[in-house]
Structures are given as C-alpha cells and as structure tokens.
DRENVO-698735 format. One record per residue (C-alpha): y, x, z; residue number from 1. Coordinates in steps of 0.25 Angstrom, whole numbers. Last residue first. Layout:
# residues N
       v       u       w   pos
       Y       X       Z   NUM
...
***
This chain:
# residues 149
       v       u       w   pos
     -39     -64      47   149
     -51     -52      51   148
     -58     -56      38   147
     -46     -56      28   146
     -42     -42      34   145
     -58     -37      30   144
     -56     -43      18   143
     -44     -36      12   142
     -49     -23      18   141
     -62     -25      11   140
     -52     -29      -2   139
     -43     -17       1   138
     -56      -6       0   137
     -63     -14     -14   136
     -48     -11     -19   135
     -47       2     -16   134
     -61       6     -20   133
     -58      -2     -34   132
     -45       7     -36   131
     -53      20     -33   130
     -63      15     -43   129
     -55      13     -53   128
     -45      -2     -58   127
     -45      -9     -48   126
     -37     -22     -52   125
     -26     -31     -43   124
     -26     -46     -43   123
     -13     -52     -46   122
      -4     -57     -33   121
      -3     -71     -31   120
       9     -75     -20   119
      14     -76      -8   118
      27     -84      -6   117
      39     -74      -3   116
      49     -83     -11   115
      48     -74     -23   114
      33     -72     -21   113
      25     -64     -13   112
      13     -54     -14   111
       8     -50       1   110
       6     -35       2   109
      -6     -29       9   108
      -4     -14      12   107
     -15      -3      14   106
     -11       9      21   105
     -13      24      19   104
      -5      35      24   103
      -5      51      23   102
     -15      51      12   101
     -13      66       7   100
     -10      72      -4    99
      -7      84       3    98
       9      86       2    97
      13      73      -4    96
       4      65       7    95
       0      52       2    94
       2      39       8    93
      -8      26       3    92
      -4      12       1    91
     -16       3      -3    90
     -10     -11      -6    89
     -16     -25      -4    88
      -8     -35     -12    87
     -12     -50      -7    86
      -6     -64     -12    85
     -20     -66     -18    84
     -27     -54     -15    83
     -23     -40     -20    82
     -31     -26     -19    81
     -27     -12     -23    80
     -12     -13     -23    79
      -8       2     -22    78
       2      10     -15    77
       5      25     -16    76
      14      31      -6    75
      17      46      -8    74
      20      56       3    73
      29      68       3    72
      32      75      19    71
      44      79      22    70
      44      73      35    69
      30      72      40    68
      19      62      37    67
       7      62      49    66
      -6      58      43    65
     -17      47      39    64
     -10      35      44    63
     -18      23      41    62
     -13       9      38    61
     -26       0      37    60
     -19     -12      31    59
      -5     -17      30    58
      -2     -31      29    57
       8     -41      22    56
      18     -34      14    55
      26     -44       5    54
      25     -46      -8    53
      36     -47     -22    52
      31     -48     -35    51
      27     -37     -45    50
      11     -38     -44    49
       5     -24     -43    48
      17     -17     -43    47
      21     -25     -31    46
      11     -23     -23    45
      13      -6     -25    44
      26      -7     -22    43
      23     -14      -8    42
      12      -4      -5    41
      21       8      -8    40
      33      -1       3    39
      22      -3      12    38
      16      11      12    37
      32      17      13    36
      33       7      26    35
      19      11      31    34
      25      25      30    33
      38      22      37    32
      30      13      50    31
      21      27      52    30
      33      35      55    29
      33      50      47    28
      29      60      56    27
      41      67      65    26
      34      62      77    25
      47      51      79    24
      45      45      67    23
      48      51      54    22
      52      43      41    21
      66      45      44    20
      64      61      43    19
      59      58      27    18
      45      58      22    17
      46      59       8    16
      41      47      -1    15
      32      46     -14    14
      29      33     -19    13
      18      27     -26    12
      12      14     -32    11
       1      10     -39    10
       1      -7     -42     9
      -3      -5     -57     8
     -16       5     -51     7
     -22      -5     -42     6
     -23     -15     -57     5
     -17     -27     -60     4
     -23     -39     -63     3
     -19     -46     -77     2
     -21     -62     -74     1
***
C-alpha cells in the first residue's frame, strides 16, 4: 500500500471576517471559527484519502486573539497522523495582517463508507522534520486520549 505524505493532505483557505461572523462584542464568534477549522480539517481528510468521514473529536482548541470585522485570515489544515478509521488533523488560523496564529485546534475525523460504516484509512508519511515533530506531537495526544477512555 502507497502511504501518503502530511504534505499531499495540505489545505488552505483564506476568509474575510464579515459583520455575520461577529458576536455581540463585535469580535469574531468563537462557535464560527471552529466551524471554518472544521470545514479546513475536513478538506484536508479528504485529500488525504478521498472517501467520506465524519468529525468525531476536537482537541485542545485554543484561542490566541480577538478577530475583527475586516480582518484576512487563512486556515491551513493538515492530516498529520492516522489510525485505523482515525484522520487527526492540525487546523491552524493565521492572521493576514501579521501572520499571526490567531486560532489553532486539532480535529479528529472518522473515515466512513457509503453507508456510513467506519473504514481503513492509509497510513500517512512525515516527510521533514517539522512534519515528524507534528506527528510525534498527535501520536502523544493520541495516547494520552486512548489512556483516559
């Protein structure tokens, strides 16, 4: 079996923060990022393995700074680790106007079949170093959510 690489499942996405993004405080609403994260991730997933999944968990979400109307951000998403059903996904936001990471969150996608059963997923590769520190990070993630049950 040919495993893909971190790199093959790269996504990203710029978005401008619109007045319907807003909550009442006039930043952007918490609930609409992770929405954009979970919409990034699930591109990513299925780059990575072409079928269908579902998302199953979200990890360590952490807002780093207000958004603002206006402002540009970019979602990039990236499947950094896989199981056997089990896509884990890095999402990271980034500012436009900084470069910044306003937002990052790691997804966990469940790979289905056409009548919603779980199914394999291929293994996925690091490639550089950055991938292989990624990827070392998620599987200590991985186990530290298999230990707690």
């Amino acid at each position: 079996m040919v495993h893909a690489t971190i790199q093959h499942s790269e996504f990203s996405h710029a978005y401008k923060v619109v007045a319907s993004d807003l909550n009442q405080y006039g930043i952007m609403h918490g609930g609409r990022l992770l929405t954009l994260c979970d919409e990034a991730g699930y591109i990513s997933a299925r780059k990575h393995d072409n079928h269908g999944c579902l998302t199953r968990a979200v990890h360590q979400a952490r807002f780093h700074r207000a958004v603002e109307q206006g402002d540009n951000l970019t979602f990039c998403a990236r499947v950094g680790l896989t199981g056997h059903s089990s896509l884990w996904v890095f999402v990271e936001v980034i500012s436009g106007e900084d470069a910044q990471c306003i937002m990052d969150a790691v997804f966990v996608f469940a790979a289905i079949d056409e009548q919603l059963k779980i199914r394999h997923v291929p293994a996925v590769r690091a490639e550089n170093d950055a991938e292989k520190k990624l990827q070392a990070r998620l599987k200590r993630m991985r186990d530290q959510v298999l230990e707690q049950g």
